[in-house]
C-alpha positions in Angstrom: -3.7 27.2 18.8 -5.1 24.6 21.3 -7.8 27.1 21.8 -8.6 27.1 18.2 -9.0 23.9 17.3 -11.1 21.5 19.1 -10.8 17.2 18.4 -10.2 14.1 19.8 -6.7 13.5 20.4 -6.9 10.0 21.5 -7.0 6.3 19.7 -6.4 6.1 15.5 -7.7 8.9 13.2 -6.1 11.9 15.1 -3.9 13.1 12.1 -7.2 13.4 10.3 -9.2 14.6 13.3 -5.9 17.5 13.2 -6.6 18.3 9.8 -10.0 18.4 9.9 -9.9 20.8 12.6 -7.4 22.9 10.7 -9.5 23.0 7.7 -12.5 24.2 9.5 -10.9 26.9 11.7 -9.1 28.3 8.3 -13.1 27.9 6.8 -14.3 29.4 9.5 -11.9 32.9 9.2 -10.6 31.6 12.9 -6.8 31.4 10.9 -7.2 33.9 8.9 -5.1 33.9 4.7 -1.2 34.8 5.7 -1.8 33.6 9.3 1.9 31.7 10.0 1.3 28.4 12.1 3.6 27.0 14.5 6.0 24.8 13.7 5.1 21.2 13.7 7.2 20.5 16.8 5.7 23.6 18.9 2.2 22.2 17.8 2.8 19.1 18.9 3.9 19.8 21.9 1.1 22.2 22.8 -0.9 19.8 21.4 0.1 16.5 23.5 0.8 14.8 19.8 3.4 13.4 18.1 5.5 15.5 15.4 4.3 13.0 12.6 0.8 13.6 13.0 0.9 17.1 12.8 3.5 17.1 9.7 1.0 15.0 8.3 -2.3 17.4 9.0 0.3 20.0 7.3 1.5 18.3 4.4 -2.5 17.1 3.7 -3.6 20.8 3.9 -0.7 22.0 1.6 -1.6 19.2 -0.9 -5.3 20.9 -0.7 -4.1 24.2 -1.3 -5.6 25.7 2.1 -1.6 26.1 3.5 1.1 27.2 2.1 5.2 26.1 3.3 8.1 27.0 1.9 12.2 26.7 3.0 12.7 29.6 5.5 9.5 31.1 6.2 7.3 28.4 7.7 3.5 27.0 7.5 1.0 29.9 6.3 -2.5 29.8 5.4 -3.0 30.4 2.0 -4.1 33.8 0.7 -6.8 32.3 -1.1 -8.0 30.0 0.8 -11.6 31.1 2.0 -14.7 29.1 3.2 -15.3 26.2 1.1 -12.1 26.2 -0.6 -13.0 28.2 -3.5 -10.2 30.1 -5.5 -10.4 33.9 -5.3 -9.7 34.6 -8.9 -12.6 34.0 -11.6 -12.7 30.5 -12.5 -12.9 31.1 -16.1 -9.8 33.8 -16.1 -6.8 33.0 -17.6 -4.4 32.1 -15.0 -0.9 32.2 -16.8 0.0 28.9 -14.2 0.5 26.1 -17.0 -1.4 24.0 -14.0 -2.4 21.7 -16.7 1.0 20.3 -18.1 1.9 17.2 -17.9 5.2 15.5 -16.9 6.3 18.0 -14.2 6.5 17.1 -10.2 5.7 19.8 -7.4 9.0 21.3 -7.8 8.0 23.2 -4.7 7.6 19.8 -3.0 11.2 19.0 -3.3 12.9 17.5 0.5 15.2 20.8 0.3 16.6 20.5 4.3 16.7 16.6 3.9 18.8 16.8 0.3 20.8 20.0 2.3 21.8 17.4 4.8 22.3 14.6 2.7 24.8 16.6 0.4 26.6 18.7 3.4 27.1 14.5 4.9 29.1 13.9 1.3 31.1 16.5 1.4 32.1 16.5 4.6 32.7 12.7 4.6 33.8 11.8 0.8 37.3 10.8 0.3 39.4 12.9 -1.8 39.8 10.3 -4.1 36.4 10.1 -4.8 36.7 13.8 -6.3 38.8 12.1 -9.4 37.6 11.0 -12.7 35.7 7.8 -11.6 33.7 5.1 -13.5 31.7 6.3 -16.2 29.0 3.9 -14.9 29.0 5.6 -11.8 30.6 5.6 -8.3 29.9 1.9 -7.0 28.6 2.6 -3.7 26.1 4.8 -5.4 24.9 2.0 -7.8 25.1 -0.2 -4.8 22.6 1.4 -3.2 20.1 2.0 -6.3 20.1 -1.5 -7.3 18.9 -2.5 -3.7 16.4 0.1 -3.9 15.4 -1.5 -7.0 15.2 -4.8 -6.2 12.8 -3.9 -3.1 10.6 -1.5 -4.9 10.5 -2.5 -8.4 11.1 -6.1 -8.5 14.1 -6.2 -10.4 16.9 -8.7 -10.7 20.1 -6.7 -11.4 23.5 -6.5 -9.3 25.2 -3.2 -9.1 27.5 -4.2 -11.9 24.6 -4.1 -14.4 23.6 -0.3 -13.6 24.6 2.7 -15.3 24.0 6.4 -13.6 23.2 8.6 -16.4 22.0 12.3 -16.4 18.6 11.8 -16.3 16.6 9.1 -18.6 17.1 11.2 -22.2 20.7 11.0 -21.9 19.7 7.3 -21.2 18.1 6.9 -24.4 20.2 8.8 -26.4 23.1 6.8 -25.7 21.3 3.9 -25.8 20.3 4.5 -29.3 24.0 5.5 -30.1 24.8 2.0 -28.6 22.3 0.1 -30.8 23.1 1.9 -34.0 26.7 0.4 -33.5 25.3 -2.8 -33.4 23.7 -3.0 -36.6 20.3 -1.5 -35.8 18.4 1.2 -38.3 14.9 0.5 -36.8 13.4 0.9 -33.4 9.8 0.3 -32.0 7.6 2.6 -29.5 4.6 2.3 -28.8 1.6 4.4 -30.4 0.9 7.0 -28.9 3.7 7.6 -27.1 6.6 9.9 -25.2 6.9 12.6 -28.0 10.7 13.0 -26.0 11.6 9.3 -26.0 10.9 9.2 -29.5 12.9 12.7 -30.3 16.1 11.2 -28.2 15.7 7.7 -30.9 15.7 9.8 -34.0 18.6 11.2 -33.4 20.2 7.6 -34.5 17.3 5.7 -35.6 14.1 5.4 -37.2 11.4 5.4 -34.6 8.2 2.6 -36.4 4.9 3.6 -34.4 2.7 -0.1 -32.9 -0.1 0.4 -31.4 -1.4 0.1 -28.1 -5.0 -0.9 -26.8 -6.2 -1.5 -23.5 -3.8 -4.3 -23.0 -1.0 -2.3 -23.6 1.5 -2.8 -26.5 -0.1 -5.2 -29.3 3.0 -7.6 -29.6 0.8 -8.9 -32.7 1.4 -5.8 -34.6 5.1 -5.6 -33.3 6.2 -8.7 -34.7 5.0 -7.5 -38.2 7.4 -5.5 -38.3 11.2 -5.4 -38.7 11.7 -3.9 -35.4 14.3 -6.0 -33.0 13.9 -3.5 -30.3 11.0 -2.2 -28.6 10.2 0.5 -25.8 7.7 0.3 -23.7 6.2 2.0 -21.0 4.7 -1.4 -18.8 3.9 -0.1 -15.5 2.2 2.8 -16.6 2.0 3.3 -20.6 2.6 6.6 -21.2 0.1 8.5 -22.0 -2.9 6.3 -22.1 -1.9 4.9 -18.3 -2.9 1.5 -19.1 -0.7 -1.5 -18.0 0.6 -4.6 -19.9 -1.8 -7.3 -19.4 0.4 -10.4 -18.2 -0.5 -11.9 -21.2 1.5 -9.5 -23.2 3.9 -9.2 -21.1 4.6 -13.1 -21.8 3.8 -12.8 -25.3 6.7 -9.8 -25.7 9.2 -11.6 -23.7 8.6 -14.8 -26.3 9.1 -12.6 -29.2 12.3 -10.6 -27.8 14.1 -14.0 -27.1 12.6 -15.9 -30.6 13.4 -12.8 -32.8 16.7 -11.9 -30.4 15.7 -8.7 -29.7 15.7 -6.3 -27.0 13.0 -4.7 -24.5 13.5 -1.2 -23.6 11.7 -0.5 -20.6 10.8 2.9 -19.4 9.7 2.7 -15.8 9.3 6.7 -15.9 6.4 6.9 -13.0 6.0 4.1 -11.5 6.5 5.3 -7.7 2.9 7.4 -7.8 0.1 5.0 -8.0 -3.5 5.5 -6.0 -5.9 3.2 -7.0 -4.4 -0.5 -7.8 -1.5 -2.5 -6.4 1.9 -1.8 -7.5 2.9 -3.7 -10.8 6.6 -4.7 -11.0 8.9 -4.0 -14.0 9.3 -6.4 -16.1 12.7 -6.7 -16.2 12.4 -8.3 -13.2 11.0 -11.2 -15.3 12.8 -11.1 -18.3 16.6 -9.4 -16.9 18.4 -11.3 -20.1 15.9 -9.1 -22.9 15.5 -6.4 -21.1 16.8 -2.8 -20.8 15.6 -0.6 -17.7 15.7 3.1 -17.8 14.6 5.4 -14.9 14.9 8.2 -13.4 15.0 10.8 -10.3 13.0 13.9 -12.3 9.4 12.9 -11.2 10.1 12.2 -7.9 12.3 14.3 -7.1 13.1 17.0 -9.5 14.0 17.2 -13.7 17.0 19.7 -12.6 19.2 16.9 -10.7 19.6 15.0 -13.9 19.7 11.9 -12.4 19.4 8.8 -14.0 20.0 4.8 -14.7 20.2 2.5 -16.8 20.6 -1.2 -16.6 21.4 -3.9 -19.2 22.7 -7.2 -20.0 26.1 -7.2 -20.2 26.5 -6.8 -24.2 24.3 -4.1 -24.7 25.8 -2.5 -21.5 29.2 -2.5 -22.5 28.1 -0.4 -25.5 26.4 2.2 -23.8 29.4 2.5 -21.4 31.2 2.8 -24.6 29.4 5.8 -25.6 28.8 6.9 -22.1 32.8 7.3 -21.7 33.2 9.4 -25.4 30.6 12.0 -24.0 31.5 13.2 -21.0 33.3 10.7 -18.5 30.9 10.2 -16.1 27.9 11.9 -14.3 28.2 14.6 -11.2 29.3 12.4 -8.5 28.5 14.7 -5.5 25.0 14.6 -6.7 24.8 10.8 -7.0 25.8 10.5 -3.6 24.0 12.7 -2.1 21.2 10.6 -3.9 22.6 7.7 -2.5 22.4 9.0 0.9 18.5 9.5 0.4 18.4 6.1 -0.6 19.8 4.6 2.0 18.4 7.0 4.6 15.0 6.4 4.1 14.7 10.0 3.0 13.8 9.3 -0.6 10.7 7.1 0.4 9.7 9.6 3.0 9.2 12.4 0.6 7.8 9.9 -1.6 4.9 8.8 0.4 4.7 12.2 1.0 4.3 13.3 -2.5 1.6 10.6 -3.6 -0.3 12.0 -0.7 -0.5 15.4 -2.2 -0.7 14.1 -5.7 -3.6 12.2 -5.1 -6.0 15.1 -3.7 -4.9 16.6 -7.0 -5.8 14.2 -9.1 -9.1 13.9 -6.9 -9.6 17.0 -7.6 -9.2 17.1 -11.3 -12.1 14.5 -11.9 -14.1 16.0 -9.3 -13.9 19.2 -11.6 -13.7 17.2 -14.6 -17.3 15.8 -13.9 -18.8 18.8 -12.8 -17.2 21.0 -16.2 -17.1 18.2 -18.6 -19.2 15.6 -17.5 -19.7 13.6 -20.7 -16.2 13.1 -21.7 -14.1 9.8 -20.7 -11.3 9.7 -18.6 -8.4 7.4 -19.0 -5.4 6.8 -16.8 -6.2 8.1 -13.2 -4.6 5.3 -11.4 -1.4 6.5 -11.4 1.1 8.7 -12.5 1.1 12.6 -12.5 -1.5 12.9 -15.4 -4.5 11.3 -17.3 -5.8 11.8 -20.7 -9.2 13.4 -21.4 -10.9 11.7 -25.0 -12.7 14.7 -26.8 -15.5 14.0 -29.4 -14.8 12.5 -32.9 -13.8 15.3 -35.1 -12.9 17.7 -32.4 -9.1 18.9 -33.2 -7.2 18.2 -30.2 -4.1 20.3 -31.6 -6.5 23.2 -32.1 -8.2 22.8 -28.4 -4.3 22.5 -26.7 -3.3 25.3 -28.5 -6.0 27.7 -27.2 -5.8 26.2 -24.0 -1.8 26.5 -24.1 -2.8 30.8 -25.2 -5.0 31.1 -21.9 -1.7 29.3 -19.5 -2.9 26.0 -19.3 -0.5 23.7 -20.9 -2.3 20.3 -22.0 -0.6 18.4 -24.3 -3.0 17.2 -27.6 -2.6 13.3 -27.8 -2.2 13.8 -31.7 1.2 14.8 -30.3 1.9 12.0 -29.2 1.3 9.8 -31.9 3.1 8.9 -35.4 -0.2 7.4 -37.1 -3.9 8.5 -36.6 -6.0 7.7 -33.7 -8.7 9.8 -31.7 -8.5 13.0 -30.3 -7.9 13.7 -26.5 -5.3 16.1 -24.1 -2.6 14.8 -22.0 -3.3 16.8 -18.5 -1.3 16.8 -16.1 -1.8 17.9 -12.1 0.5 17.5 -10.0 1.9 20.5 -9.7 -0.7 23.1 -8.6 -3.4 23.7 -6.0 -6.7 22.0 -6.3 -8.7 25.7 -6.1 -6.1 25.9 -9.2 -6.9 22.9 -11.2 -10.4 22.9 -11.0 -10.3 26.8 -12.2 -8.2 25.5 -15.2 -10.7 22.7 -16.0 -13.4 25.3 -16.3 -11.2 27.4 -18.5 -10.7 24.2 -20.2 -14.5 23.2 -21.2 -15.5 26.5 -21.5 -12.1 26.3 -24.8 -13.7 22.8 -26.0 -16.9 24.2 -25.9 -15.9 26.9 -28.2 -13.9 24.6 -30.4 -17.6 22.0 -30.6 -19.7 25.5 -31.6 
């Protein structure tokens, strides 16, 4: 390998120096497609580097699409990576992938070894007490551990004693909705448009009354004219439009929660993955007496954990533990340590800083293809997250364009989906679970669909 690739291995840059070279001896047909690398710690030490810089060249060049790594059979160059990056396949084919649906993670980026050793650590070192029926909130140690996470990431003001592990964020709100129900509520607000799942979990128990959202977020105007006394939102990150609450909403909602007594739901579904702007803290941070957090493990990490929280003021939270303990006595406590263990391990924010790396060349990546394919159409949202929504002319009908797109593998979501009253047409994409080479060939399926659909 040294004689393959020649950089400068001295002073700041070298992981991209490492990459570059990588890039350019794969473009070059010097690593040819199924090639198997060396492991980061033989490079390195043929090299003269250290372990993280390679891991880093490797984990950029994944993200791009030109390697490939999986658990057990090492770093490969892609078999269809070629010069200049381009895809094998026809552009415009069909590729049966689904590359374009939103709300799903890498699943193949999930920290298999470093969960491995995290979970073989709990069972070898958990008491056998701990293997009892335990808290329906949650083992303690666990909730410990989240709620300092919390705090340092997110801002938030809660002790351990105010979380609740749930299995994932809709078990969250569906108990949650249980819980309010019981306490005299028929009505609950979300914003419009909004988490077509969020609102499925409310309906369940309550009526779900639509309020609009502009590019401030929420319109707390249009909230308070209505009999609504409590809300969700999506703050950080409103989902799907990706705008975030201006602070003078924010202060405006917290006035009307406390004045009307009332409740903030806050879903704080993908806050971790942001690119472009400076992390914005929840807002139960602010307002912890009003305020309901939800979150959740199954962007970052994976939707098949089913790991979840929930915190609330104490009322509202002995409810939900109410509910919590009629359905099914607690969560899988192996799991939640093992989580836990991440936490505390610095694992979790490893593979998180990790992740936004590769989630961010894919998102370059769609808008690069987006204005190449589709080059008059707006863009909302790319700041963060694991999607953005694409506007499509007045009159266009976005259920009909998804639907054709959905037949050809591509899995948008239409925004009409996502809303209870009228508004304009767009899709919901999402990217952060295929290639680049693979994205951009499903935006030129995609405007070649919403070309048909315009004729």
């Amino acid at each position: 390998m040294e004689a393959l690739l020649s950089f400068d291995r001295t002073g700041r840059g070298v992981a991209g120096r490492l990459t570059e070279a990588l890039r350019t001896a794969i473009e070059q047909e010097r690593l040819i497609p199924g090639a198997r690398l060396p492991s980061s710690r033989e490079l390195a030490a043929e090299l003269g580097l250290s372990r993280g810089v390679v891991v880093e060249a490797y984990e950029q060049l994944i993200a791009e699409g030109w390697l490939t790594g999986r658990r057990g059979s090492g770093t490969t160059v892609a078999t269809a990576a070629h010069p200049h990056g381009a895809a094998t396949r026809d552009p415009f084919a069909p590729l049966g992938l689904r590359p374009l649906r939103p709300g799903v993670p890498d699943l193949g980026l999930f920290p298999r070894s470093t969960w491995r050793r995290a979970y073989e650590q709990v069972i070898t070192n958990m008491p056998d007490a701990d293997l009892d029926y335990g808290d329906p909130a949650g083992p303690a140690s666990v909730r410990e551990q989240l709620a300092a996470y919390l705090r340092r990431v997110r801002a938030a003001r809660l002790p351990a004693t105010d979380l609740m592990l749930t299995a994932g964020a809709a078990q969250a709100f569906s108990l949650l909705a249980r819980a309010l129900r019981g306490a005299g509520h028929r009505v609950v607000a979300l914003e419009d448009p909004g988490s077509k799942g969020v609102r499925e979990q409310l309906e369940y128990s309550l009526t779900v009354l639509p309020v609009p959202v502009d590019e401030e977020g929420l319109d707390v105007d249009a909230l308070a004219r209505t009999t609504a006394r409590a809300v969700v939102v999506t703050p950080a990150h409103q989902f799907p439009t990706g705008v975030v609450l201006s602070p003078a909403r924010r202060a405006a909602l917290i006035a009307w929660a406390r004045r009307r007594g009332g409740v903030i739901i806050e879903d704080d579904y993908d806050a971790e993955f942001r690119y472009d702007r400076d992390p914005v803290g929840c807002l139960q941070g602010v307002a912890p007496d009003v305020t309901i957090y939800i979150g959740s493990a199954s962007k970052a990490l994976a939707p098949a954990l089913r790991l979840g929280w929930l915190s609330a003021p104490p009322t509202h939270l002995a409810a939900v533990r109410t509910q919590r303990q009629a359905v099914d006595l607690g969560g899988p406590a192996l799991e939640q340590h093992a989580f836990a263990t991440l936490l505390g391990s610095g694992g979790y924010d490893r593979h998180l800083r990790r992740a936004r790396r590769a989630y961010r060349t894919r998102r370059d990546a769609v808008m690069a293809a987006l204005a190449a394919y589709l080059p008059g159409l707006r863009v909302h949202g790319v700041a963060a997250g694991l999607h953005l929504v694409l506007e499509l002319p007045a009159g266009t009908e976005d259920v009909a364009v998804a639907a054709a797109a959905n037949r050809a593998g591509l899995g948008p979501v239409a925004l009409s989906a996502c809303r209870l009253d009228d508004g304009p047409p767009g899709l919901v994409l999402g990217y952060a679970a295929h290639t680049p080479d693979e994205l951009t060939a499903a935006i030129a399926t995609l405007a070649t669909i919403i070309a048909e659909a315009r004729a």
